[in-house]
Each structure stands twice: as structure tokens, then as C-alpha cells.
MDAnalysis code that builds the backbone (N, CA, C; Angstrom):
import MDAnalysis as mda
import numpy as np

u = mda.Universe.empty(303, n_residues=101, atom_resindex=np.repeat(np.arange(101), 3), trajectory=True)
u.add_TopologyAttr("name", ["N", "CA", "C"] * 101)
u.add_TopologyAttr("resid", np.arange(1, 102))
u.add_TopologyAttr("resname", ["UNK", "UNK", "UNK", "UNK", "UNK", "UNK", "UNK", "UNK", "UNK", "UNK", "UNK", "UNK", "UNK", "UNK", "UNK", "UNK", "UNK", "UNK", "UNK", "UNK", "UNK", "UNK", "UNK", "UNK", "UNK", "UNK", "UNK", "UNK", "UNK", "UNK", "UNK", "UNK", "UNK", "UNK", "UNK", "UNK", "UNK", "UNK", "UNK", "UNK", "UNK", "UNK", "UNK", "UNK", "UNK", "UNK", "UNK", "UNK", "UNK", "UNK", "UNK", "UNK", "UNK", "UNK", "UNK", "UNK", "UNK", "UNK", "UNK", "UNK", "UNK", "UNK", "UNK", "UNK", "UNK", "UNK", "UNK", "UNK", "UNK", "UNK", "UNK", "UNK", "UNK", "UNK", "UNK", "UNK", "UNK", "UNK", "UNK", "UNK", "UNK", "UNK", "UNK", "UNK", "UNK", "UNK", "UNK", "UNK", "UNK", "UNK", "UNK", "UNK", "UNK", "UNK", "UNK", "UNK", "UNK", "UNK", "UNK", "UNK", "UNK"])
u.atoms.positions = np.array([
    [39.627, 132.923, 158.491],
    [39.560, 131.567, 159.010],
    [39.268, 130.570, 157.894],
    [38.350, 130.772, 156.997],
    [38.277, 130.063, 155.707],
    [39.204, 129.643, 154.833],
    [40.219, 130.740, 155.004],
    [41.376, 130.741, 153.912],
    [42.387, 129.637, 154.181],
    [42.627, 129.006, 155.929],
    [43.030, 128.517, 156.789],
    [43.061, 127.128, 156.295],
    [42.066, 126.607, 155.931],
    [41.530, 125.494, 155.492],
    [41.231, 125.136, 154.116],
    [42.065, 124.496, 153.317],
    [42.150, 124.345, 151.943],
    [42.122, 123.295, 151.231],
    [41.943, 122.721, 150.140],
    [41.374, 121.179, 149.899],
    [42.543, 120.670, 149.845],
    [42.913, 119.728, 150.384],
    [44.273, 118.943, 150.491],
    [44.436, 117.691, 149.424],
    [45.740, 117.633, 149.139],
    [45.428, 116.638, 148.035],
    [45.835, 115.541, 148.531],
    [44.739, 114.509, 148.685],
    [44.657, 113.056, 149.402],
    [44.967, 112.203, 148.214],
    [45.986, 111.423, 148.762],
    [46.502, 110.170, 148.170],
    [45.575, 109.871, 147.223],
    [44.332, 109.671, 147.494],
    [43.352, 108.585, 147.265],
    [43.046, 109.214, 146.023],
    [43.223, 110.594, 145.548],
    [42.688, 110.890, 144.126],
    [43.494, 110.867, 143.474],
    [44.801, 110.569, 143.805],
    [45.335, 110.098, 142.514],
    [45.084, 109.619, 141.899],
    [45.805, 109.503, 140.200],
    [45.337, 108.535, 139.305],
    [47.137, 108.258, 138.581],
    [47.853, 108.369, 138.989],
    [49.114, 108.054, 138.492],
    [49.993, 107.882, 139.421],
    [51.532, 106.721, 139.672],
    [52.172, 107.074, 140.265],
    [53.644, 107.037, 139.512],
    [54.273, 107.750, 140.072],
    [55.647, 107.642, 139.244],
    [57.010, 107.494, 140.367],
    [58.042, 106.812, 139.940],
    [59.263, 106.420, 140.641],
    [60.533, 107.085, 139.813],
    [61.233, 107.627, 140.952],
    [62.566, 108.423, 139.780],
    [63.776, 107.495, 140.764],
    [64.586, 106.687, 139.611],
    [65.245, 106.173, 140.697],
    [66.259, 105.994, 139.666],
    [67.864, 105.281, 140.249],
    [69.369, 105.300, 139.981],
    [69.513, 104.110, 139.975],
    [70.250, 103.487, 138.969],
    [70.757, 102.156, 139.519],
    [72.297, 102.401, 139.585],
    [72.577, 101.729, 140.798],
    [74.310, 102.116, 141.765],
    [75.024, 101.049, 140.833],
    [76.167, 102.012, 140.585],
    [77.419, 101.290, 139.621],
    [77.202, 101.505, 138.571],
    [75.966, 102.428, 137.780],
    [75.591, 102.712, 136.472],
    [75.573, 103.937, 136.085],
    [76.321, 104.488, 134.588],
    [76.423, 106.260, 134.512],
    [75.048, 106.185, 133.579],
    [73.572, 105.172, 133.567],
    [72.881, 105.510, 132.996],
    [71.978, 106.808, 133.334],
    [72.559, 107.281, 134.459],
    [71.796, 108.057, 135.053],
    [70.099, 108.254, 135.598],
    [69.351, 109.009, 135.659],
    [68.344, 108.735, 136.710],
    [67.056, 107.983, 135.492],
    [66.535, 107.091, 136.049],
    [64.866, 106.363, 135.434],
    [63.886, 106.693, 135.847],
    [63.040, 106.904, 135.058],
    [61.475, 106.959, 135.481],
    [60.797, 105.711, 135.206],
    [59.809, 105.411, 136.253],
    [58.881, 104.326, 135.587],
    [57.423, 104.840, 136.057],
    [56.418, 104.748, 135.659],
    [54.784, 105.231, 136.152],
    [54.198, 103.902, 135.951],
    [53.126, 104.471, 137.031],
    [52.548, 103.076, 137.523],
    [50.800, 103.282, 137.660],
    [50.007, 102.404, 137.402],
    [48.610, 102.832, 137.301],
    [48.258, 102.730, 139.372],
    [48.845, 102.335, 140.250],
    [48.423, 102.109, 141.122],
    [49.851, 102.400, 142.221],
    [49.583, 102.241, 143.177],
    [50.489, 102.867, 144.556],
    [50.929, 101.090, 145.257],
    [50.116, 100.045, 144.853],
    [50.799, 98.764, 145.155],
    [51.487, 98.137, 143.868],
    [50.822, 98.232, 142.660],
    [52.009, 97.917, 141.820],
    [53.574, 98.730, 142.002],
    [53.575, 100.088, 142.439],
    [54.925, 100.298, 142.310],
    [55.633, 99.785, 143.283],
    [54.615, 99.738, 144.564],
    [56.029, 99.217, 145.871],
    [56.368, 97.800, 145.423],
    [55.112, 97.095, 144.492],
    [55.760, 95.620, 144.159],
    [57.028, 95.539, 143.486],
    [56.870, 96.592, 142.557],
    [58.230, 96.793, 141.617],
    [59.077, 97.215, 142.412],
    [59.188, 98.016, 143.256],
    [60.370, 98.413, 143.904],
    [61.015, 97.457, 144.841],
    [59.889, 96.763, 145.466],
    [60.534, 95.885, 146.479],
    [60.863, 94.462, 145.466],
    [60.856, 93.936, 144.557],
    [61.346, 93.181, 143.926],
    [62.752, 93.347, 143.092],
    [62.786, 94.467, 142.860],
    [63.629, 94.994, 142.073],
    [64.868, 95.901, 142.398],
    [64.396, 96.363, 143.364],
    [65.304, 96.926, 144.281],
    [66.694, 96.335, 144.511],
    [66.430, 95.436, 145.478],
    [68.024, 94.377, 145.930],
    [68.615, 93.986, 144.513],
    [67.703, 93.577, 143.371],
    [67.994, 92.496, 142.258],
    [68.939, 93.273, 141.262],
    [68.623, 94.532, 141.425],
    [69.221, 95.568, 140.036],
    [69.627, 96.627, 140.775],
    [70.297, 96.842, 142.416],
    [70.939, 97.772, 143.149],
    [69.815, 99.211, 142.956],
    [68.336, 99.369, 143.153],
    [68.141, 100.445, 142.705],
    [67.945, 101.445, 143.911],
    [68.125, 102.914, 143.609],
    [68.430, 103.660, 144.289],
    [67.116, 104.554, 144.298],
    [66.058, 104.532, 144.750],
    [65.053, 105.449, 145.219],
    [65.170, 106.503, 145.559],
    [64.881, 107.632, 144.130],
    [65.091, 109.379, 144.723],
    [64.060, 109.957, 144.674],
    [62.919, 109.532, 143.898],
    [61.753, 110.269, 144.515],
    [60.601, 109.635, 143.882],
    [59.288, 109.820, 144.868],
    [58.139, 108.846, 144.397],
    [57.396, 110.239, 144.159],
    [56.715, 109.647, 143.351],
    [55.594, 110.784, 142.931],
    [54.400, 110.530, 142.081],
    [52.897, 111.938, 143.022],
    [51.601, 111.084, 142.345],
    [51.057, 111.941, 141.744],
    [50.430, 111.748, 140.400],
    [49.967, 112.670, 139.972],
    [48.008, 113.164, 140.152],
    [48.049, 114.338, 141.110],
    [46.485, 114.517, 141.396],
    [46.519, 115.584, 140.854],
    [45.308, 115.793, 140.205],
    [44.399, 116.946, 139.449],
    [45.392, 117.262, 138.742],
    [45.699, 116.439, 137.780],
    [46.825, 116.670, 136.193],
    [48.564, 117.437, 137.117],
    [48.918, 117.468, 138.015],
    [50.002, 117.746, 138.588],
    [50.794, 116.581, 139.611],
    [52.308, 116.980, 139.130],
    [52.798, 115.658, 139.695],
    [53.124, 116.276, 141.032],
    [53.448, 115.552, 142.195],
    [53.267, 115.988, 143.678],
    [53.674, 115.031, 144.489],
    [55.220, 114.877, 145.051],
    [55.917, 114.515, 145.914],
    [55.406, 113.942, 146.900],
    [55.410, 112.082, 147.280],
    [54.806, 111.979, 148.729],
    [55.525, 111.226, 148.451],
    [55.364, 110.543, 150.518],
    [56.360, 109.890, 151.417],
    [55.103, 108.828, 152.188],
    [55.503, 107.885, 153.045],
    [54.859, 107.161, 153.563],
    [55.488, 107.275, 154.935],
    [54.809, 107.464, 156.015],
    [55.148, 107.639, 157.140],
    [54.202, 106.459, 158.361],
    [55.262, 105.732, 158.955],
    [53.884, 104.215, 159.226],
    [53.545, 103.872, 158.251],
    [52.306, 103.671, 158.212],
    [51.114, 102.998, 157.387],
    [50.482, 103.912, 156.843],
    [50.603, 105.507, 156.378],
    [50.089, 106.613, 156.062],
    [50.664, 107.128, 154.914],
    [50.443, 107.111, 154.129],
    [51.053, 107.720, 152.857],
    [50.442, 109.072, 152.989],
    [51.465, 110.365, 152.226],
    [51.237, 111.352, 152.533],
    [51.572, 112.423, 151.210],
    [51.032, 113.251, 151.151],
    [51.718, 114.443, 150.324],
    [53.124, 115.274, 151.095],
    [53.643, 115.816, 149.956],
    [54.306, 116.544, 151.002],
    [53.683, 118.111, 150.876],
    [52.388, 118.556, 150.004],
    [52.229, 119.261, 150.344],
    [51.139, 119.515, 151.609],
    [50.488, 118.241, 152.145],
    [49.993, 118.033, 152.979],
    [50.534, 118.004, 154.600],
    [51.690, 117.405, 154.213],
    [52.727, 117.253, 155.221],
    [53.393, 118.675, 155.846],
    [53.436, 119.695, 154.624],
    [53.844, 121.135, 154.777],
    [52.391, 121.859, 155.684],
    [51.516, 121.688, 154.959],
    [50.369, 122.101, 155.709],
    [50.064, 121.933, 156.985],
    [50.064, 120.697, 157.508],
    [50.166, 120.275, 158.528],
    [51.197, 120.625, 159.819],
    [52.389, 121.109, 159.233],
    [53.396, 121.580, 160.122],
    [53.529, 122.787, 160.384],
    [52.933, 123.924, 159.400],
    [52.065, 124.890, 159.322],
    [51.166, 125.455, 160.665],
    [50.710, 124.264, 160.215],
    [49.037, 124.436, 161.066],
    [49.782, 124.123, 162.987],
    [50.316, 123.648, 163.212],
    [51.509, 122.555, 164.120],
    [52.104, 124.028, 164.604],
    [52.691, 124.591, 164.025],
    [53.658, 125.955, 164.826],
    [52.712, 126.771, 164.981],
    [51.719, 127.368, 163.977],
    [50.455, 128.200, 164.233],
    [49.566, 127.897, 165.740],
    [49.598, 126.726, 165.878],
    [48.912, 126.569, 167.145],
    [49.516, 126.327, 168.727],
    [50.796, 126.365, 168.404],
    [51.943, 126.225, 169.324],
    [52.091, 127.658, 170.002],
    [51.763, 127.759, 170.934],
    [52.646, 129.082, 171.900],
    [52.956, 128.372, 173.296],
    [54.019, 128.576, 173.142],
    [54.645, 128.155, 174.778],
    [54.548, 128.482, 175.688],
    [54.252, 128.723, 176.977],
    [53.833, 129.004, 177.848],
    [55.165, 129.738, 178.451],
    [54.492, 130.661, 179.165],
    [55.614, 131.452, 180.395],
    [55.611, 131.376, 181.284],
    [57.048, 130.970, 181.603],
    [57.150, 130.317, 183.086],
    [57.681, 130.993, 184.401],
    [56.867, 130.947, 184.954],
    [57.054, 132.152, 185.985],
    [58.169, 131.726, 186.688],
    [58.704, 132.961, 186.972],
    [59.984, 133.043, 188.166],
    [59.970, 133.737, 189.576],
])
């Protein structure tokens, strides 16, 4: 049951974020930019975005010296290895019931 439950890596300890993105109509192929914070990059993205066609392929944060894939879902920013965990945990607790005939 211990093993079950594992330290999840919350947004909030990050200390880096990074953007891998395309600009459309260009063979410069893919950019990185890193960012000290999670609102400077959406500023950059949402400014920059429409202005220079850019193409958003993956955001990423770096916690405990590893870089690590998240998404924002609502108002919730997320890992995706959190997000895996969670869906995990989601079928593990799922049994369907039998329906009598």
C-alpha cells in the first residue's frame, strides 16, 4: 500500500520552463526557448504566437534536475507523469458492477 503512493512532481517545484516549438512556412526546423517562470512563457507564447505563425509541440518543466512534460487542463497545470498516475490510480479503483439477469 505504501508503494501505491509516491511523491508526485508538482508544478510548483519547478525551477525551469522550456517551450519546443516550429514556426509554419519555415525549414528552420524545431526551437527551444527556457523560461525562469510558467507566466513569462505563456506571455511569450501568447504574444508571439499569431505574430511569427508559431507552432507549439511541447512545453516542458524542469523538477529535481529532470525535464518533464506538462499540459494545462482548465486552470490546472499538470505533469504528465502525474496525469499517468492518476489514471492509474482511476482504472485500479474502477470495477464495474454485475448486472443481474
Amino acid at each position: 500500500m505504501i508503494g501505491k503512493y509516491k511523491l508526485r512532481r508538482n508544478i510548483e517545484r519547478a525551477t525551469a520552463f522550456k517551450v519546443v516549438c516550429a514556426i509554419i512556412g519555415s525549414d528552420e526546423g524545431n526551437q527551444e526557448r527556457e523560461f525562469q517562470n510558467l507566466k513569462s512563457m505563456r506571455q511569450w507564447i501568447d504574444r508571439n504566437g499569431e505574430l511569427f505563425g508559431l507552432l507549439v509541440l511541447n512545453t516542458l518543466t524542469l523538477i529535481d534536475g529532470e525535464w518533464e512534460p506538462f499540459t494545462t487542463i482548465g486552470k490546472k497545470t499538470i505533469t504528465l507523469s502525474d496525469l499517468e498516475s492518476i489514471v492509474r490510480n482511476l482504472r485500479e479503483d474502477y470495477k464495474p458492477s454485475e448486472i443481474e439477469k
